[in-house]
N, C-alpha and C positions, 0 to 999 in steps of 0.2 A: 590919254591915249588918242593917239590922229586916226582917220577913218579909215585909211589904207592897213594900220595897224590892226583895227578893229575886225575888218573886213577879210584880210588874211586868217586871222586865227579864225573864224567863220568858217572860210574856207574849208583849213585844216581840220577842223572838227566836223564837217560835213562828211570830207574823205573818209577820215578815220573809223566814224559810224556805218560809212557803208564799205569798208572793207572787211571791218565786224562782220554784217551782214552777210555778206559774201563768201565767207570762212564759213559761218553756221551752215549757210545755204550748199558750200563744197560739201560738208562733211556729210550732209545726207542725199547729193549726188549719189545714185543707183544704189542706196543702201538699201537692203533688205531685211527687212528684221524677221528674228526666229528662220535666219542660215542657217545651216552648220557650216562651219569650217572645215573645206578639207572633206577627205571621204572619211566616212562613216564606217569603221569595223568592229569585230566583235575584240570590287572585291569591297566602305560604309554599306554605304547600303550592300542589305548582309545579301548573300548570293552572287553579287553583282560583279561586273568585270572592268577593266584596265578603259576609262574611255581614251579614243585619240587624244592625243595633249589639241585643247583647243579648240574641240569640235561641238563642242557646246556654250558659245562666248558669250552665253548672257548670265552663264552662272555666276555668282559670287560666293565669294567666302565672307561670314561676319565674325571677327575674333573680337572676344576681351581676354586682356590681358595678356595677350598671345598665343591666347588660347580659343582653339574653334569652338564659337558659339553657338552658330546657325548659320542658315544658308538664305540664299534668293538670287532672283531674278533680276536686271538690268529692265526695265520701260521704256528709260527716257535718258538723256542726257544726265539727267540729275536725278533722276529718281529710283528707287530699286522698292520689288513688290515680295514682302516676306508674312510672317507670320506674327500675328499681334503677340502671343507668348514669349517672343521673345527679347519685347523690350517694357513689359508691362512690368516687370520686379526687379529690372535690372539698369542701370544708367546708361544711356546711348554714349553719354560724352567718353568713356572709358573705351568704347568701343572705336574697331576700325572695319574700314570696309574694303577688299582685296578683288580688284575688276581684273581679268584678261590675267586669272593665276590657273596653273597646272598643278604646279607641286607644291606643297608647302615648305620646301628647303631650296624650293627658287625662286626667286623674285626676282629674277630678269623680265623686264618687260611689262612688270605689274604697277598697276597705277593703285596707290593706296589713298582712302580718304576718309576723315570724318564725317560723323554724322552731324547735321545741322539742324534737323527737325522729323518728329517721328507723329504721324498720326496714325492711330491704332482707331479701328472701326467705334464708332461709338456706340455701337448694341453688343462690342464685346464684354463676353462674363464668362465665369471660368468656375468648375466644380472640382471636386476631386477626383472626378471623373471623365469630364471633359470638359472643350471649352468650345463658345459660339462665338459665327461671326470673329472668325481667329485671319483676321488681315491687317495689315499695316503697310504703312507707304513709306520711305526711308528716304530724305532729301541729303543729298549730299553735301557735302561743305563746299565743294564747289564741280560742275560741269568736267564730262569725258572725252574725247573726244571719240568717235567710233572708228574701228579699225578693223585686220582680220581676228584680231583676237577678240574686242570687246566689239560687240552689236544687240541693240535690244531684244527680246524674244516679242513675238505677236501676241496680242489679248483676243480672246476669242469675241466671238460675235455675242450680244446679251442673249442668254438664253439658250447658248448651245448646250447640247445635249452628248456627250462621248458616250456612252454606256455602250459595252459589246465590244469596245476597239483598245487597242494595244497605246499602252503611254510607255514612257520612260521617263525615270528618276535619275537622278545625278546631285555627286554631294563626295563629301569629304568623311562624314561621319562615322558613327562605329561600326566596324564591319561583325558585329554579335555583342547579345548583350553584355558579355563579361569582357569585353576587349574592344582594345583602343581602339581613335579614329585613323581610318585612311590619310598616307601621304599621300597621294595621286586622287585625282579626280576619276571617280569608281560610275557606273551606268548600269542602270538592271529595266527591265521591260517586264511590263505585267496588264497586265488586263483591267481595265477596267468594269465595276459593276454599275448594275442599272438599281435605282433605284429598289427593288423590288427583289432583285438577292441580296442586295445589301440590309433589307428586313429580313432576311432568315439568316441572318450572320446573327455571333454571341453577341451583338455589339447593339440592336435592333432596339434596346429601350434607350439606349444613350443617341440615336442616331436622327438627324435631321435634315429637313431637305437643302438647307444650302450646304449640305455634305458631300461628299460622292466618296465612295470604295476603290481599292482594287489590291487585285493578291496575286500573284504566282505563287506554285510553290517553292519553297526556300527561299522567296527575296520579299525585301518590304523594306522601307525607310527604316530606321533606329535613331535614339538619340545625337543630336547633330545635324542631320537630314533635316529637323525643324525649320520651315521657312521659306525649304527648296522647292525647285520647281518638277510640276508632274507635267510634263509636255506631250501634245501629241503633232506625231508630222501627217501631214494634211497632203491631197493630192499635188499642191501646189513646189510640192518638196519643202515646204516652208513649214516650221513646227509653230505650234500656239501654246499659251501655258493654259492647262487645263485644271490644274488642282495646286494646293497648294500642301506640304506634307504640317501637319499640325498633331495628330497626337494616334496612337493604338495602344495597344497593352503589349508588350515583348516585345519581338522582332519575330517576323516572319511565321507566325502561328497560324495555322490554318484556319482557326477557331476565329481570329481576329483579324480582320484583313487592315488593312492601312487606314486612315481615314486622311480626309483634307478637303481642305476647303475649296469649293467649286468656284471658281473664277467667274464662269459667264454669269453666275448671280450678283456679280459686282463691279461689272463694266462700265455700268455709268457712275459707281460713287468714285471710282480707279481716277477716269477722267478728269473729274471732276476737284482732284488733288494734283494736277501735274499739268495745270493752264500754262500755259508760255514755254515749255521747257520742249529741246526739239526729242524727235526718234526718227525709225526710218518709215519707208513705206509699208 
């Protein structure tokens, strides 16, 4: 091969790499993570109501088999933030992941992907009663790109603290416990608890501090709900995920408020699994 030859392809692959670049770098031009889509107005999650198609674009859907597994969050380009439970007995590669979906009888517009690697917290364990440290990180098979449908949701600062303040759930799952999951992406708001009501809840010997509560009444995650996001929107108008839905007794019992896992106790191990991969601001 002569040097002009040599020196073109050079070239070319110079270009090429930074037009890569350039694309990754578009896609998170003015992107905002933890938007909503669209305005905001008012059935799984039991109590809960009809969200806007779309207004929540970091949710996912995780199916096996075609069948709704669990839920989660969007991070990163490639990365999605769920619940350890749900891939700790079950095989990932069977599994699919459904970004920037509404309905489950449309998949107009949905990017579907496998899983390519799954790390579950390493101090997770699991009783018959509860489980700790119930987080996992979910790599995708391959990169999203962000739109107004899919956008990733914000991680809280380490160490925040929500207690007192209103979240919202969203999810696909069972809207009671004797019946089926939602086809529509359903939204319910509930309060979160502090530390310290959540010790006078029935749940106070099972409960730990990387935990956090919250209940209204007649609404709570149900099965399905596992994995999804408890977000709270911030004055910034921008929502952060605050919890993560991982396990209660029933649906919506007043006795039992919801449990999940508190995010800001895990911000730096989050980070820490999802080097290189882009999000937005």
């Amino acid at each position: 091969m002569d040097f002009i030859s040599m020196r073109s392809i050079l070239s070319l692959t110079v270009v090429l790499f930074c037009l890569g670049f350039q694309v990754a770098l578009a896609q998170t031009h003015g992107c905002k993570c933890g938007k909503a889509s669209g305005s905001i107005v008012e059935m799984r999650i039991v109590g809960g109501r009809r969200a806007v198609p779309h207004s929540f674009p970091w949710t996912v859907a995780i199916l096996k088999q075609k069948l709704l597994h669990c839920g989660g969050a969007l991070i990163t380009n490639e990365h999605v933030l769920s619940a350890g439970h749900c891939f700790k007995w079950d095989e990932p590669k069977i599994m699919r992941v459904l970004l920037g979906l509404d309905h489950l009888d449309n998949m107009t517009g949905v990017e579907i992907r496998t899983i390519s690697n799954v790390k579950i917290h390493e101090h997770f364990t699991s009783t018959a009663l509860r489980d700790e440290h119930d987080i996992a990180i979910v790599t995708l098979n391959k990169p999203v790109f962000f739109g107004d449908n899919i956008i990733p949701i914000c991680l809280p600062s380490p160490g925040a603290d929500f207690a007192n303040r209103m979240g919202t759930i969203v999810g696909w799952g069972r809207v009671g416990v004797d019946k089926s999951s939602s086809r529509t992406l359903l939204k319910a708001s509930l309060r979160i608890l502090s530390q310290e009501q959540s010790m006078k809840s029935e749940l106070k010997q099972h409960f730990k501090p990387t935990m956090m509560c919250a209940f209204s009444k007649g609404i709570n995650g149900c099965q399905g709900d596992s994995g999804g996001p408890l977000v709270v929107l911030e004055p910034t108008e921008r929502y952060v995920q605050a919890g993560i839905v991982f396990w209660g007794i029933g649906c919506a019992d007043p006795k039992y408020p919801g449990v999940y896992t508190k995010v800001s106790d895990y911000v730096d191990w989050i980070k820490e699994h999802f080097e290189g991969a882009w999000t937005c601001d």
